[in-house]
N, C-alpha and C positions, 0 to 999 in steps of 0.2 A: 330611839332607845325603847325597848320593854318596860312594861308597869313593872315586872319583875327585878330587871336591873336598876329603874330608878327608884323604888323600893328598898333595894340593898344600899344604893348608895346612900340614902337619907339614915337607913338602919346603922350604918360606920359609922354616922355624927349626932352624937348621944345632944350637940346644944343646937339640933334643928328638930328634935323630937316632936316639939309641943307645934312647930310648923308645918310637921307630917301631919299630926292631928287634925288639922287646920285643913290639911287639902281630904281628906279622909271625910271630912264633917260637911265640907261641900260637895263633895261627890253623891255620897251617901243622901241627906236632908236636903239638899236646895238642886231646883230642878231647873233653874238657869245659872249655869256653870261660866258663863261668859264673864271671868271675873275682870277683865281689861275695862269692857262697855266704851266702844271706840266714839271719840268723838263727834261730835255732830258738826255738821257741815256748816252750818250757821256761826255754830264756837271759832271754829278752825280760821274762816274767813274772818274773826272778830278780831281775834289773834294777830293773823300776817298781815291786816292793817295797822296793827299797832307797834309791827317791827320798827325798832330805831337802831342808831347807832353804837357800836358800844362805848364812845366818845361821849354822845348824848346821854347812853345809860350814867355812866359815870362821873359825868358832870350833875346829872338831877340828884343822885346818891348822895356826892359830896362835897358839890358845888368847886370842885379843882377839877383842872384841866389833866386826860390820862396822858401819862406818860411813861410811868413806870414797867414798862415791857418784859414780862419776865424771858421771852423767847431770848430777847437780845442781851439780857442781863447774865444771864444763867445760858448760853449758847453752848458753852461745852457740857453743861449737864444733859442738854436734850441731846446730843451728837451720840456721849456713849450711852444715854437712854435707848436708842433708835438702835443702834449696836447688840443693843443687850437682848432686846425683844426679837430681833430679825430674824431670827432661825427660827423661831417657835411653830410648833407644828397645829396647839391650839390657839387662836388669839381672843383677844379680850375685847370690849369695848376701848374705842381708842387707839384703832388698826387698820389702815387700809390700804394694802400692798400695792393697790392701783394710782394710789394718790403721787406721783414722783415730782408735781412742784412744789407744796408745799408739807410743811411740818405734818404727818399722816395723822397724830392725834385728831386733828382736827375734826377729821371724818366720820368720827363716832365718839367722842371724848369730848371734853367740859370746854368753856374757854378760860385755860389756865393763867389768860393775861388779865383776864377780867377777875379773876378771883384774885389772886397776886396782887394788883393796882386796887381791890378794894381792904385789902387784910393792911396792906399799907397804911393806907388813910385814915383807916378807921382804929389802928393801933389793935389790932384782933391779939386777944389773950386767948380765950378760954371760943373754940371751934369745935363744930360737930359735923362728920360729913360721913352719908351712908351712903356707900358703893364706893369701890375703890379702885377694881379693875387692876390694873398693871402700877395705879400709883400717881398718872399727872398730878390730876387737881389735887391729891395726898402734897406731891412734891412743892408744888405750888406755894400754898397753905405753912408747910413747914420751913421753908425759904423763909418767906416774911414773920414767922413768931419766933424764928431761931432768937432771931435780936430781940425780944423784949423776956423781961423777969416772970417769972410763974408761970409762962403761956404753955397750953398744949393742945393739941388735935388726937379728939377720939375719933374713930373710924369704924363705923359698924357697916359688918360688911357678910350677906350670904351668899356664900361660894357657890357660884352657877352649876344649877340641875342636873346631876348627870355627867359632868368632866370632874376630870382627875385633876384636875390643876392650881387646888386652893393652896399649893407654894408658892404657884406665880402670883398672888396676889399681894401688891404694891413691891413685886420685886425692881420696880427701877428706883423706890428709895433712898438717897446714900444714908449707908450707914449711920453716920455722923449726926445725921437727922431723926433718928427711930427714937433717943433718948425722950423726946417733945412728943411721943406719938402711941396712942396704945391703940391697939385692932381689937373689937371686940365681933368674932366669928359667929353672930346671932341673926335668925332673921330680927326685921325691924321691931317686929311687937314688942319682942324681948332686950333687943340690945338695946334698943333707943334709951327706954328706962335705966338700963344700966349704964348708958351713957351720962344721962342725965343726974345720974348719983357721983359722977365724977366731978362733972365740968359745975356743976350747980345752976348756973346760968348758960346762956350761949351769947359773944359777939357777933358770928357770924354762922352760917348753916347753910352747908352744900347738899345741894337733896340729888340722889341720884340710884335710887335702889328698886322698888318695892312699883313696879309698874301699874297694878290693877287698881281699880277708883276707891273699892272699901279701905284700902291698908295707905293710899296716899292721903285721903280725908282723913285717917285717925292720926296717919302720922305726924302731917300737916298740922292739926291744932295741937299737939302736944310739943311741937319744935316751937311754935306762934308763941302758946301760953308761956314757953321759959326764955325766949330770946329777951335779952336784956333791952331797953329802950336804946332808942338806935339802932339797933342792931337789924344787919341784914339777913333775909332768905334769899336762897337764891337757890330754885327748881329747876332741873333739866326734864327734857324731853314733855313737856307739857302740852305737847300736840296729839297727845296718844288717848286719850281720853277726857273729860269734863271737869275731870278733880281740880284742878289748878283753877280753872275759869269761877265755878259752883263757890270755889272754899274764899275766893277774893269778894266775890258778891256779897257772899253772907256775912264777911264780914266786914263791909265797907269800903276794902282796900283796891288801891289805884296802882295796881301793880308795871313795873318796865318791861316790855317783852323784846327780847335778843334772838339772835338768832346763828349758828354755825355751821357750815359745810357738815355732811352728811353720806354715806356712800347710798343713802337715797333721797337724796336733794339736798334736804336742808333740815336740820333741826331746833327747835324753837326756846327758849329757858324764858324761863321769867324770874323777878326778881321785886321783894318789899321791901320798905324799910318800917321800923315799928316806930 
């Protein structure tokens, strides 16, 4: 796509303005535009020694055995989920037409069993989770707070660069569920905080938005600072850069690292508890 047409499309969304500025300010003033800064080799290998199970994850989180399977719980919601999305002509994270034995989220998308089995245990009210994609780990997450009083899940979420497609996002929600769930369409700078004036605190925190190492270290400690005691993070794609490994160091934390099928291998999550 054209600087010109992605231009226009940020110019249609009057609440990504201040994120235009943002790419505008780096262009322009700073002369290493690398804003990902990939991994180090050393990081990487520190990481996929540290992969466990998500059995293991789950048992150190909450010391009970997983069992709560939302795949197998919720099997007809993922059936017409998979239904719903199958014609699409763009897809989302969370899609992989090549995947035919198992559940295809899996290949690009969250582990929605893991999130599920931890919202349970931990009795999650009050969730914040940025990126949303087509909705899993949304659905997920709403599943398990349906049943408790006051609970809800904000969702901030910026609609990918350049496609038309910010109606599909969390369209495999059911409806029934939307009541528990507000989407705020901001990048993270902006929505987080506006999240954060909702929920007041956080139980639980799905990170899965804001790729590059400057916008996940800022976002990272402002999730850290409001997550309620106990309370879990839980970061996807951690393999992409140094932000996750750097932000645990500094602050002392022994974080679990997980890992899921990928349509390029594998990808890695991490996950603390406060």
């Amino acid at each position: 796509m054209s600087r010109l047409k992605l231009l226009i499309w940020y110019l249609k969304r009057p609440n990504l303005y201040f994120e235009l500025l943002r790419i505008f300010k780096k262009i322009i003033f700073e002369k290493d535009v690398n804003i990902y800064k990939k991994i180090s080799s050393t990081n990487l290998n520190s990481l996929r020694e540290k992969v466990i199970s998500d059995e293991e994850i789950f048992f150190e989180l909450t010391g009970e055995k997983l069992s709560n399977f939302f795949t197998k719980i919720y099997f007809d919601f993922i059936d017409e989920a998979k239904d719903k999305i199958e014609g699409f002509s763009e897809k989302m994270a969370g899609y992989d037409n090549n995947n035919k034995g198992e559940i295809f989220f899996t290949s690009g998308g969250s582990n929605i069993n893991l999130i599920f089995a931890i919202c349970e245990s931990i009795g999650a009210r009050n969730v914040l989770e940025t990126g949303v994609a087509y909705g899993w780990s949304s659905s997920a997450i709403l599943f398990s707070i349906k049943n408790r009083k006051n609970s809800k899940l904000v969702s901030v979420d910026m609609p990918y660069p350049g496609k038309n497609n910010d109606q599909d996002v969390g369209i495999i929600i059911p409806t029934d569920l939307k009541k528990y769930w507000t989407l705020l369409r901001y990048a993270d700078k902006e929505g987080i905080p506006k999240a954060l004036k909702i929920l007041k605190n956080i139980d639980f925190c799905h990170y899965d938005s804001d790729k590059s190492y400057d916008g996940r270290m800022l976002s990272y400690k402002i999730i850290w600072d409001n997550l309620s005691k106990n309370g879990i993070f839980y970061s996807d794609d951690i393999a992409d850069n140094n932000a996750f490994i750097d932000f645990c160091r500094k602050n002392r934390l022994k974080p679990l690292i997980g890992s899921v099928p990928s349509v390029n291998g594998e990808k890695l999550f991490g996950l603390v508890k406060k």
